[in-house]
C-alpha positions in Angstrom: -12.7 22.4 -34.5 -12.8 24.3 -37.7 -15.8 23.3 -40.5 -16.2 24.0 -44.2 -19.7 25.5 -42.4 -17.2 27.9 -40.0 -15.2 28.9 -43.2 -18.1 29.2 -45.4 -19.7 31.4 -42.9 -16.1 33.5 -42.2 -16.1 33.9 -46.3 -19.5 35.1 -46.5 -19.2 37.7 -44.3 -15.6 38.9 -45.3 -17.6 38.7 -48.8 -20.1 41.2 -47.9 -20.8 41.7 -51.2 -22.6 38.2 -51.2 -26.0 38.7 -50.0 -26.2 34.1 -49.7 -27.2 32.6 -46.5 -24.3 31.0 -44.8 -24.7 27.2 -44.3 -25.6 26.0 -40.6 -25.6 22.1 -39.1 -28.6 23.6 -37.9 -30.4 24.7 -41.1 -33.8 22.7 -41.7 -33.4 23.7 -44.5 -21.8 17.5 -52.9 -14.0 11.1 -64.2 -11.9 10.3 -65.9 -12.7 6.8 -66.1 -15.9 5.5 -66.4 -16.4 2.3 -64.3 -18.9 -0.7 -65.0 -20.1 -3.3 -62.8 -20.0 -6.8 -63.9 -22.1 -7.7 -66.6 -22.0 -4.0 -68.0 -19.5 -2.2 -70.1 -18.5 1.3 -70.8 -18.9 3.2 -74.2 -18.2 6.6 -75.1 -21.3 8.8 -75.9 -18.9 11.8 -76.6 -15.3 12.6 -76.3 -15.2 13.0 -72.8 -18.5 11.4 -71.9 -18.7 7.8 -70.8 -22.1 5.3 -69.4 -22.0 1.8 -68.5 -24.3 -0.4 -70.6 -25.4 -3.9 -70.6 -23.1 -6.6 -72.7 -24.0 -6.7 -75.7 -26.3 -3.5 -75.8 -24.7 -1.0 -78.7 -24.0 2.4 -78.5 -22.9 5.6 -80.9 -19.4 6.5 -80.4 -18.3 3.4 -79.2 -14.3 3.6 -78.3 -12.2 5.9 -76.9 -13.6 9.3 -77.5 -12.0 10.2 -80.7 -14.2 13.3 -81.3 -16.0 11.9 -84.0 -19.4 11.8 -84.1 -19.9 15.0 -81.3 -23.7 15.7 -80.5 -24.7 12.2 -80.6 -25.9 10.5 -78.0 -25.9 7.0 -77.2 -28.5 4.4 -77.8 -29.8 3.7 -74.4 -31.5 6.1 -72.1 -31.0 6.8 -68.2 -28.1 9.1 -66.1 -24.9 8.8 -67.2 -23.6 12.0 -64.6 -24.6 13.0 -61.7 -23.5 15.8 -59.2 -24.8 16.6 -55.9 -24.1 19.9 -55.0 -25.0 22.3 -51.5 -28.9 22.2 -51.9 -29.5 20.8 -55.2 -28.3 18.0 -57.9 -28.2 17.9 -61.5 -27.5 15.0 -63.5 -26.8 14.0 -67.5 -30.1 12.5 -68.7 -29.8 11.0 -72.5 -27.8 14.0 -73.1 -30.3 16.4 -71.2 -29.2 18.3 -67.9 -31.8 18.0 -65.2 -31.7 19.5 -61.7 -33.5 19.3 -58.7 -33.6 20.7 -55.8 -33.4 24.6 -54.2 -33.5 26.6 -57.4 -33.3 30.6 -55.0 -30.3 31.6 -57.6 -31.5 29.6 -60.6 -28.7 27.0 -59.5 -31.6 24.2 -60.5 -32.5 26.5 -64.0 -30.6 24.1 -66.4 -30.9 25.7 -69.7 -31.8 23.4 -72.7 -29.4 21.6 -75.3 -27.3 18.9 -75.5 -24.3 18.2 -73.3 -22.0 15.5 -72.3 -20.8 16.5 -68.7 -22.3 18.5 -65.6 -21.5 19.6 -62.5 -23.6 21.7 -59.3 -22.0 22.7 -56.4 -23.4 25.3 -53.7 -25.0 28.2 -55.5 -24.6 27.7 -59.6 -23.9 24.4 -62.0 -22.3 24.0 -64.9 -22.1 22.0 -68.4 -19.9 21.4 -71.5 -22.5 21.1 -74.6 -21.9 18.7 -77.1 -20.4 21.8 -79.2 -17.8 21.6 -76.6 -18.8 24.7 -75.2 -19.4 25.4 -71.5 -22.5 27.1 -69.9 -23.1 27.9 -66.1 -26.2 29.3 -64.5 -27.1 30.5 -61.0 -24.9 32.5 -58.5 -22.7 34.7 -60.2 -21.4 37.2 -58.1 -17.7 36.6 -59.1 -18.1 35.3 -61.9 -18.5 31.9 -61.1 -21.1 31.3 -64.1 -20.1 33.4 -66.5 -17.7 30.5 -68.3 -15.2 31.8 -70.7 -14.9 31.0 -74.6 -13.6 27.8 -74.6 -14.0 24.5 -76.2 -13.8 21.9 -73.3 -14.2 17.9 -72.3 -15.6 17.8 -68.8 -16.4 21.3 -66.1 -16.6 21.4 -62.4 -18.4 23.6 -60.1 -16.5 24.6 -56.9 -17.6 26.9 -54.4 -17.2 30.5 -55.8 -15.4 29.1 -58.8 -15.5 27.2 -61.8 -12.9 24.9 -63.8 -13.1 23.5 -67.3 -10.8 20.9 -68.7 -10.1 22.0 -72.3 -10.1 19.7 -75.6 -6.2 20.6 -75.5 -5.2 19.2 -71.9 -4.9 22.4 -70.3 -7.1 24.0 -68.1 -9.3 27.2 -67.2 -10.5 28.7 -64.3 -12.4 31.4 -63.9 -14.7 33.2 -60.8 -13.5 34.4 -57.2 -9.3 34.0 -57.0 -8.6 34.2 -53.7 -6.1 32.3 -52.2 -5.1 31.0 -55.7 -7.8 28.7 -56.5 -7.7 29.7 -60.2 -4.0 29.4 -60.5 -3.7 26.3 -62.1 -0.2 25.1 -62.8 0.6 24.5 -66.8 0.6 20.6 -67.5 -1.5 17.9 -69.9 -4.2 17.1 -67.7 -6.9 14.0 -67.7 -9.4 15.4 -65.1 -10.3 18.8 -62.6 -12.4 18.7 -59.4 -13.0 22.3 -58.1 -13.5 22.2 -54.4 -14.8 24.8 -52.0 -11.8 26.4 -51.8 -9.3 24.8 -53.9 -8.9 22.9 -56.8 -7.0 19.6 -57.6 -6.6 17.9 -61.3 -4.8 14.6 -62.9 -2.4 14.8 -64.9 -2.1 12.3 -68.4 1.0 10.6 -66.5 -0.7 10.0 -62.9 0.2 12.5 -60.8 -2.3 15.2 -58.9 -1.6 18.8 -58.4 -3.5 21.1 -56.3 -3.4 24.6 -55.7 -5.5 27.2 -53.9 -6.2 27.5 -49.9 -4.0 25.0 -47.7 -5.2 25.5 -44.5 -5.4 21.8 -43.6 -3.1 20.4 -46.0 -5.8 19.7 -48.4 -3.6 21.0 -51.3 -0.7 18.4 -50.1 -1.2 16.0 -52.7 0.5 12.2 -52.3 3.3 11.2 -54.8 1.0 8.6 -58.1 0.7 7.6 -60.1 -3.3 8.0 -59.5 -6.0 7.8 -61.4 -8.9 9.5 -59.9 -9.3 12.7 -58.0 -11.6 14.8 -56.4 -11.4 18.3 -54.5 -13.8 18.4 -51.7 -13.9 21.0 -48.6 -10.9 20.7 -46.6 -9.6 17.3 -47.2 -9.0 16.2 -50.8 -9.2 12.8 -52.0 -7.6 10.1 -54.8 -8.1 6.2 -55.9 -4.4 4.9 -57.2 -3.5 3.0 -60.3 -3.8 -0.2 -58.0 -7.4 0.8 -56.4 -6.3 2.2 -52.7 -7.9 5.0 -52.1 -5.9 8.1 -50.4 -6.9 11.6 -48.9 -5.6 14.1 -47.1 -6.7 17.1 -45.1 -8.9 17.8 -42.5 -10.1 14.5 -41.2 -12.3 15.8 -38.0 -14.9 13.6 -39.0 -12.8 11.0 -40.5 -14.0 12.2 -43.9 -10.0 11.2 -44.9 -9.4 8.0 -43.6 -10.7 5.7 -46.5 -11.3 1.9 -45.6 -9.3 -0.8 -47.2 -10.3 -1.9 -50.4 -10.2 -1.8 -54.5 -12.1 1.6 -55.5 -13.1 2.4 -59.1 -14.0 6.2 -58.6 -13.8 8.3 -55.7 -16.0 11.6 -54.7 -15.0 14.4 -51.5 -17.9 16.2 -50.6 -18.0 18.5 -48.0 -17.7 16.8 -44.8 -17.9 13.0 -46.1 -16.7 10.9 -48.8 -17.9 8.5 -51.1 -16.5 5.6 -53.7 -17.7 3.0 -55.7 -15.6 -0.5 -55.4 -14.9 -3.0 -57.7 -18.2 -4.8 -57.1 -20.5 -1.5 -57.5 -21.3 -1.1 -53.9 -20.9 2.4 -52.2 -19.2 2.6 -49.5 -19.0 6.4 -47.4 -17.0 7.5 -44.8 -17.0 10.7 -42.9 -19.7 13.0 -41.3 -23.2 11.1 -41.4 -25.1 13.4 -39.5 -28.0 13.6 -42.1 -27.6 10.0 -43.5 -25.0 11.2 -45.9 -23.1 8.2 -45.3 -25.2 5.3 -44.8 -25.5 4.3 -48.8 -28.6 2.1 -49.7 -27.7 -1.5 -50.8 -27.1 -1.9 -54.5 -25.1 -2.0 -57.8 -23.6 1.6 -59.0 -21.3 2.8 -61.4 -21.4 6.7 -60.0 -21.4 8.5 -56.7 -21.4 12.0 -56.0 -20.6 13.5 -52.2 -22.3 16.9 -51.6 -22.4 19.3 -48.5 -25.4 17.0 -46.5 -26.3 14.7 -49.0 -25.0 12.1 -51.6 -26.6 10.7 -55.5 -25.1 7.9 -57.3 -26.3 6.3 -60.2 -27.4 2.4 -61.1 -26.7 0.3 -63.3 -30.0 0.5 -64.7 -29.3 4.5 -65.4 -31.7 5.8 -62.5 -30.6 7.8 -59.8 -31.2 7.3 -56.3 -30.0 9.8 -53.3 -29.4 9.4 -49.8 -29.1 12.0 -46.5 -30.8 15.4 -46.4 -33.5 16.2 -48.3 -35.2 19.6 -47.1 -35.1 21.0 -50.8 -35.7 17.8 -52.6 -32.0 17.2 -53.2 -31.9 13.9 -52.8 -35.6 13.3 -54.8 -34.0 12.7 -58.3 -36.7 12.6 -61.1 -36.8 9.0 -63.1 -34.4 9.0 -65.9 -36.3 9.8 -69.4 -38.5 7.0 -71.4 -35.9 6.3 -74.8 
């Protein structure tokens, strides 16, 4: 049986350039739609930022994301993002990026601004500011952080690469290129994910694309229309327009056989997989050695699947994280006073 830990280990040392600790089972020591429980609804705090507020609570930017009105922020406080990466999380607090968690490679160092999307995978995270631009910090020995010139809507952090959906439907990818993980195909595209060793996106009319390593089929994508995607280790997973969720890829721990039901967003993390229904529960299937799949009770309107460990946010705007938490990962700090 073949792991994302096995192939992270294999890359690491082919990498020898890479000085990182590979990841062991063993070491004491991871939308484009915003969805809203009952009772709540969704406003746009930017173009490409969502949240999920109580009826009848108002909000700046209100609609769908024309551009107008970039760098405010909404009038409510609490997460409206969250990402849980290999050893750390960062989440979008009122506008402010906030990380937690092992900070060895500055992966946890958010810098300070205003942004409307973030994302934190293994060893470096990384933001679009509500300029548009995009900033990354930590790991950057292929250039994983060091994001081009671009103005962009939402980023993702993958393993030893980094994608950015731009404000013109296209994408960029930038950082280590091997097995084509950068090469994204040309299209008009609604949403990236940037997995460990590949990357999948949506396009505007439904359908995914994926591209980089295939060694488990994790790059097969199912004929749409979707919409929802997510890149995780091996296995690669999607909600369609009529709420199944489908994956493909390596399944070993059953991380891509979804259950029946009617999902609103869908998250692949490294040997699990996470999605929130129609009601706001989390459900996760997949590897739970660390309590990475056993969700606490609740109402949610985000999730985020990481490599042991897995975040999602309330409806209330807090965070709460479940499964391993030997680096305070899954310790999230309480969302800011307004």
């Amino acid at each position: 049986m073949t792991s994302v830990r096995d192939l992270s280990f294999m890359a690491l040392v082919a990498l020898s350039a890479c000085d990182a600790p590979a990841p062991s089972p063993d070491d004491d020591c991871r939308q484009a739609t915003a969805a809203c429980a009952d009772g709540f609804r969704c406003v746009a705090a930017d173009a490409g930022a969502f949240a999920c507020v109580p009826d009848g609570a108002e909000g700046e930017g209100e609609g769908e994301g024309s551009g107008e009105g970039e760098g405010e922020n909404p009038a409510f406080g609490g997460f409206t993002v969250v990402s849980a990466g290999g050893y750390h999380s960062c989440g979008l607090d009122s506008g402010v990026v906030r990380c937690w968690g092992r900070d060895d490679r500055q992966q946890a160092s958010a810098p300070a601004g205003e942004f409307v999307d973030v994302s934190a995978h293994y060893w470096h995270s990384c933001a679009v500011a509500a300029d548009r631009s995009v900033s990354c910090w930590g790991d950057d020995e292929f250039g994983q952080a060091t994001a081009p010139v671009l103005q962009a809507t939402r980023v993702s952090a993958g393993y030893f690469h980094s994608c950015a959906l731009r404000t013109d439907g296209a994408l960029s990818c930038w950082g280590l290129d091997d097995s084509g993980r950068l090469d994204a195909p040309d299209d008009d595209y609604d949403a990236v994910s940037a997995g460990w060793f590949h990357t999948c996106a949506l396009t505007k009319t439904g359908a995914i694309r994926c591209w980089g390593m295939n060694s488990d089929g994790q790059t097969d994508a199912p004929a749409g229309p979707f919409v929802a995607v997510s890149a995780g280790s091996l296995h690669s997973c999607g909600v369609r327009d009529d709420g199944a969720a489908v994956c493909w890829g390596n399944d070993d721990f059953g991380q891509a056989t979804p259950p029946d039901g009617r999902w609103r967003l869908i998250d692949a993390g490294a040997e699990h997989t996470c999605a929130v229904d129609d009601g706001g529960s989390v459900t996760c299937w997949g590897n739970d050695v660390r309590r990475q799949s056993t969700p606490p009770a609740g109402s949610f309107v985000a999730v985020s699947a990481g490599l042991d460990h897995t975040c999602g946010i309330t409806n209330d705007g807090g965070v709460v994280c479940w499964g391993q938490n030997n680096h305070g990962q899954s310790a999230p700090p309480a969302p800011q006073p307004e």
